[in-house]
Z-matrix of the N, CA and C atoms (Angstrom, degrees):
N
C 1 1.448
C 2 1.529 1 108.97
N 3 1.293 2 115.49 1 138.29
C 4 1.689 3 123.06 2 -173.66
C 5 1.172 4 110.46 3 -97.03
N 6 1.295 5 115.76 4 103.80
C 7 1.513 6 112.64 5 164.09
C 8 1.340 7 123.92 6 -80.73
N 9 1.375 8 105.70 7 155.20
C 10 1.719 9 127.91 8 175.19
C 11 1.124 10 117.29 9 -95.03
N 12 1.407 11 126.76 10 156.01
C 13 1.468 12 135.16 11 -142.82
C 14 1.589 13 94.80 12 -117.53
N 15 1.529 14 135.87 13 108.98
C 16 1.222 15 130.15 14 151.23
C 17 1.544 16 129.88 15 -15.00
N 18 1.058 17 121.69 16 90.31
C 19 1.628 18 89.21 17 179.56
C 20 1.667 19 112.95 18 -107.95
N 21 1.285 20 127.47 19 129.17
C 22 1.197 21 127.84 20 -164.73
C 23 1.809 22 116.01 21 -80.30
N 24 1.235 23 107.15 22 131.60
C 25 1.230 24 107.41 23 -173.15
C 26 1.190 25 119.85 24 -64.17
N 27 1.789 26 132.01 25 -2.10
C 28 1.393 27 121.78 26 163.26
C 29 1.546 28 114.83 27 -75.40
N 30 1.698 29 114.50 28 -32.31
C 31 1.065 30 131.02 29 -178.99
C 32 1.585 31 121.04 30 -68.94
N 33 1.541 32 116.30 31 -22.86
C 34 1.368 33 129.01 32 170.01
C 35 2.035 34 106.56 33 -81.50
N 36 1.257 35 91.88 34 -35.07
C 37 1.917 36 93.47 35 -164.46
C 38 1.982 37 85.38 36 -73.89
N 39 1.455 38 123.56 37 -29.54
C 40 1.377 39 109.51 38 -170.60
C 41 1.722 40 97.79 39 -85.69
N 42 0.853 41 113.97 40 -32.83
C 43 1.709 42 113.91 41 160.54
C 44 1.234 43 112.40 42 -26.78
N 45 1.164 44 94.29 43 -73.29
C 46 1.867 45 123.90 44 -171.53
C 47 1.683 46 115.50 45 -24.93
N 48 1.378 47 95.53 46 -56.39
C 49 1.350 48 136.23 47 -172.69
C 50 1.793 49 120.68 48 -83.46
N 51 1.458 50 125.60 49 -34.78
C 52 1.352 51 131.39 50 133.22
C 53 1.745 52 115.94 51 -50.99
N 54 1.314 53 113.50 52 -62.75
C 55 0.902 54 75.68 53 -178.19
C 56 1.418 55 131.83 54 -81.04
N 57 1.183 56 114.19 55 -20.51
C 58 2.096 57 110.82 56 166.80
C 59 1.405 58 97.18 57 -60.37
N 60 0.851 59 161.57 58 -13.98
C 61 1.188 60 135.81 59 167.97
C 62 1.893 61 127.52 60 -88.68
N 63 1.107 62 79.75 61 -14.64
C 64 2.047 63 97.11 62 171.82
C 65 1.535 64 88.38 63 -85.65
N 66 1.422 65 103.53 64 -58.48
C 67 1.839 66 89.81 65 -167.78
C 68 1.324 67 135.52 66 -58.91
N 69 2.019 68 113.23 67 -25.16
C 70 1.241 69 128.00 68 152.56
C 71 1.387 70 126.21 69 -47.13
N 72 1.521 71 116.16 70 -19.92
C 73 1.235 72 111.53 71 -177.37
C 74 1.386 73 120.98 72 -114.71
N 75 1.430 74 90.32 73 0.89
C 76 2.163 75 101.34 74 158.61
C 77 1.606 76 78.59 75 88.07
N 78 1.744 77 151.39 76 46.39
C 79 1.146 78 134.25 77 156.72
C 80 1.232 79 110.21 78 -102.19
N 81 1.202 80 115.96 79 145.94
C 82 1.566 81 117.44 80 165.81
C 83 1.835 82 112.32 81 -91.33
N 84 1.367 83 115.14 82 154.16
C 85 1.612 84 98.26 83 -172.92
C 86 1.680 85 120.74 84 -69.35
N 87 0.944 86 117.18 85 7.66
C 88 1.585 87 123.85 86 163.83
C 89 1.658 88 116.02 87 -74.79
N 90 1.849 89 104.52 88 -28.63
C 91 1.848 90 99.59 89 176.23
C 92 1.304 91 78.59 90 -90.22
N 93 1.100 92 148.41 91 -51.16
C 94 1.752 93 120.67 92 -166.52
C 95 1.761 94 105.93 93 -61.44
N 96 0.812 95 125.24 94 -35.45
C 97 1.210 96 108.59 95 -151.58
C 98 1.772 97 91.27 96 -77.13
N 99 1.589 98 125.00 97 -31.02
C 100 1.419 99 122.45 98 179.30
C 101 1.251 100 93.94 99 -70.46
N 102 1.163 101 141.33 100 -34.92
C 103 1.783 102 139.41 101 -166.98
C 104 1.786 103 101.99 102 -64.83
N 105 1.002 104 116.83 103 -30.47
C 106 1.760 105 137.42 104 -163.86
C 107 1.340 106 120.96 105 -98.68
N 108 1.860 107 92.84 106 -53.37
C 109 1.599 108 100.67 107 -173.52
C 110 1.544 109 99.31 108 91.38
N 111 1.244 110 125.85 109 -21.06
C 112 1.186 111 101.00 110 -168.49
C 113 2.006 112 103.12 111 -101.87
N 114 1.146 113 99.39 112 169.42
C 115 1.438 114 127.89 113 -146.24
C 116 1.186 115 88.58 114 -71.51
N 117 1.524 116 117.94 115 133.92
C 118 1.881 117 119.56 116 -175.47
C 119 1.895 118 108.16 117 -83.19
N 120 1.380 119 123.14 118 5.10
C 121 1.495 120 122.87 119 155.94
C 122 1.225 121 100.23 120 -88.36
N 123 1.437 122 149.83 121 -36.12
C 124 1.452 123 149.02 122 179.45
C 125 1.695 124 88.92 123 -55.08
N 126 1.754 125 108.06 124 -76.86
C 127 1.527 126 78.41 125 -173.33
C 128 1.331 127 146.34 126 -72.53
N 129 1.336 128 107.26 127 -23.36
C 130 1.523 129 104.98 128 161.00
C 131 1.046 130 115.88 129 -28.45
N 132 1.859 131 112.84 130 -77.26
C 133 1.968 132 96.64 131 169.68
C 134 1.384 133 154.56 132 -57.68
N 135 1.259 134 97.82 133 6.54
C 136 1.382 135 136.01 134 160.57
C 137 1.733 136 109.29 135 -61.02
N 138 1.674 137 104.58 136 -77.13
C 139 1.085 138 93.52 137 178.21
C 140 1.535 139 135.06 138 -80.01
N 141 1.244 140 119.18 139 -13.43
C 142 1.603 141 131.91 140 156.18
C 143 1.624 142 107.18 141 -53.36
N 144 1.547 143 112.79 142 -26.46
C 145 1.579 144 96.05 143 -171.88
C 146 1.490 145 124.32 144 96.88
N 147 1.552 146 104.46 145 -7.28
C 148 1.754 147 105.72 146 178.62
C 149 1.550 148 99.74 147 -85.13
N 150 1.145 149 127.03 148 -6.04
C 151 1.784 150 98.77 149 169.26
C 152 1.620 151 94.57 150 -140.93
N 153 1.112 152 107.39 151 155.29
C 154 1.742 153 128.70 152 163.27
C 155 1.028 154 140.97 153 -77.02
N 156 1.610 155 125.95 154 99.18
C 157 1.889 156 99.74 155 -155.30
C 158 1.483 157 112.38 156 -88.55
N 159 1.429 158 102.39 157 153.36
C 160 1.569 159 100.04 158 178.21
C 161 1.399 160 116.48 159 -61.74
N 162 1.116 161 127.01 160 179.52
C 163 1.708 162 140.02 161 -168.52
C 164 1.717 163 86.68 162 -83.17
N 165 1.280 164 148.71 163 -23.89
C 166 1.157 165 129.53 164 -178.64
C 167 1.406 166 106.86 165 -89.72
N 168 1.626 167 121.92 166 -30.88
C 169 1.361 168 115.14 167 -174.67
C 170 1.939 169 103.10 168 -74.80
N 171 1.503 170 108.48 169 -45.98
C 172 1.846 171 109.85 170 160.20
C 173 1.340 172 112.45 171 -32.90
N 174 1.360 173 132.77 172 -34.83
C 175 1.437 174 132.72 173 -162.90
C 176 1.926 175 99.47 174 -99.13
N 177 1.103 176 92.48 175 -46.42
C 178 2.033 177 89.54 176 167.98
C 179 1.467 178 112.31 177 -54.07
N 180 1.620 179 110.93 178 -55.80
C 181 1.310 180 102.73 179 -165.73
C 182 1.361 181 108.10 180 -74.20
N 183 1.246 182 134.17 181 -41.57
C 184 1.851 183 136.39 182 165.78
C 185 1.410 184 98.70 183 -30.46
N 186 1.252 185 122.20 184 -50.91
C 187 1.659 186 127.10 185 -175.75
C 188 1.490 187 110.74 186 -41.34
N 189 1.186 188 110.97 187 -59.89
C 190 1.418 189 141.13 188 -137.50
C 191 1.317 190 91.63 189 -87.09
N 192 1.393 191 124.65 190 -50.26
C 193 1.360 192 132.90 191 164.62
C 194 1.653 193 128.52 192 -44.58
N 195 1.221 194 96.09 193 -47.71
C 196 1.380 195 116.07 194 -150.41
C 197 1.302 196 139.87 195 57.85
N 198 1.340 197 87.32 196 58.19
C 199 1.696 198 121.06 197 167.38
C 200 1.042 199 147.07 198 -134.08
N 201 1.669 200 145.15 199 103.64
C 202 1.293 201 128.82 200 -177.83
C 203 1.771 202 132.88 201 -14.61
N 204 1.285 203 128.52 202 89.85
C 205 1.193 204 118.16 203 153.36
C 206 1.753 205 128.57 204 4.35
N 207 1.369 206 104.44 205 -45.42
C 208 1.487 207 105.37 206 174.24
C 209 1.283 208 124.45 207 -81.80
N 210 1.611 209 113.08 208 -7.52
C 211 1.140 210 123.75 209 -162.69
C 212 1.613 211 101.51 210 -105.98
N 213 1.677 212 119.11 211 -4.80
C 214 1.209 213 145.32 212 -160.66
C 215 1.881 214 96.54 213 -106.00
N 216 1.087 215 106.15 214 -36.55
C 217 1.444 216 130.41 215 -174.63
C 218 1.672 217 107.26 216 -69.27
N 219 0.997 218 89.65 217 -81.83
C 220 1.697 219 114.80 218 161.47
C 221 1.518 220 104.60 219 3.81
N 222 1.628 221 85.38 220 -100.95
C 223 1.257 222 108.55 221 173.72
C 224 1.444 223 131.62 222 -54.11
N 225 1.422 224 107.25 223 -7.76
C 226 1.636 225 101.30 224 150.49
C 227 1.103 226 117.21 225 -76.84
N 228 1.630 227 113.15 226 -46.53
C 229 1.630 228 105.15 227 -155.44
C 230 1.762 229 106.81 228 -75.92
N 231 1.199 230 100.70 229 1.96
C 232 1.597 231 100.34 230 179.90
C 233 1.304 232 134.86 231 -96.12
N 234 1.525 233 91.36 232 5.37
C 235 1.362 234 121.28 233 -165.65
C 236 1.575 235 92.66 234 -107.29
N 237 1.443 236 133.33 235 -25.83
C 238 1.651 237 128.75 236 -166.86
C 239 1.114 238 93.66 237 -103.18
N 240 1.835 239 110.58 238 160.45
C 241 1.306 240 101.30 239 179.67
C 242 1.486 241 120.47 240 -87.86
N 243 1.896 242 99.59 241 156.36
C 244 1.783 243 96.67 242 -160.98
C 245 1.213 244 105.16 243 -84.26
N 246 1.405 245 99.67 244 145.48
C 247 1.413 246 135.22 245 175.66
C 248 1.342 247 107.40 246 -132.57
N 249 1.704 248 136.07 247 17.14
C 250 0.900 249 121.02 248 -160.64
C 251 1.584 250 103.65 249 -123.60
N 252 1.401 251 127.40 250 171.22
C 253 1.771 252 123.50 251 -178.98
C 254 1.690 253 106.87 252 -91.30
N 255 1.439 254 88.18 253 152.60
C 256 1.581 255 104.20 254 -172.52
C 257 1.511 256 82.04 255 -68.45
């Protein structure tokens, strides 16, 4: 029997958000992945949402962008539904 892979909805909304931001800038994931170094199947699942990046890979890709990390954040958590305090 084939199982299916959880994918967590913080990990899809930071998806979301990698990838609009590669796509805003007309890159395909081969210039990110030279911008990063990291491996263009890493990001693919990145932006699909099957894996979670650590706070150092968030801080590469904010780099790479040229954008604050928090501003990377943001726009995830605003994207899930709130559960959070004014």
């Amino acid at each position: 029997m084939a199982t299916t892979k959880r994918i967590s909805p913080v990990a899809m909304s930071l998806g979301f958000v990698i990838e609009r931001l590669r796509k805003e800038r007309g890159w395909q994931i081969l210039t990110l992945s030279e911008r990063t170094s990291f491996n263009r199947g890493y990001l693919g699942e990145l932006e699909k949402g099957y894996s979670t990046p650590t706070l150092e890979t968030l801080f590469t890709l904010a780099s790479a962008f040229g954008v604050r990390p928090s501003e990377m954040l943001r726009e995830a958590e605003e994207r899930l539904p709130g559960k959070w305090p004014s």
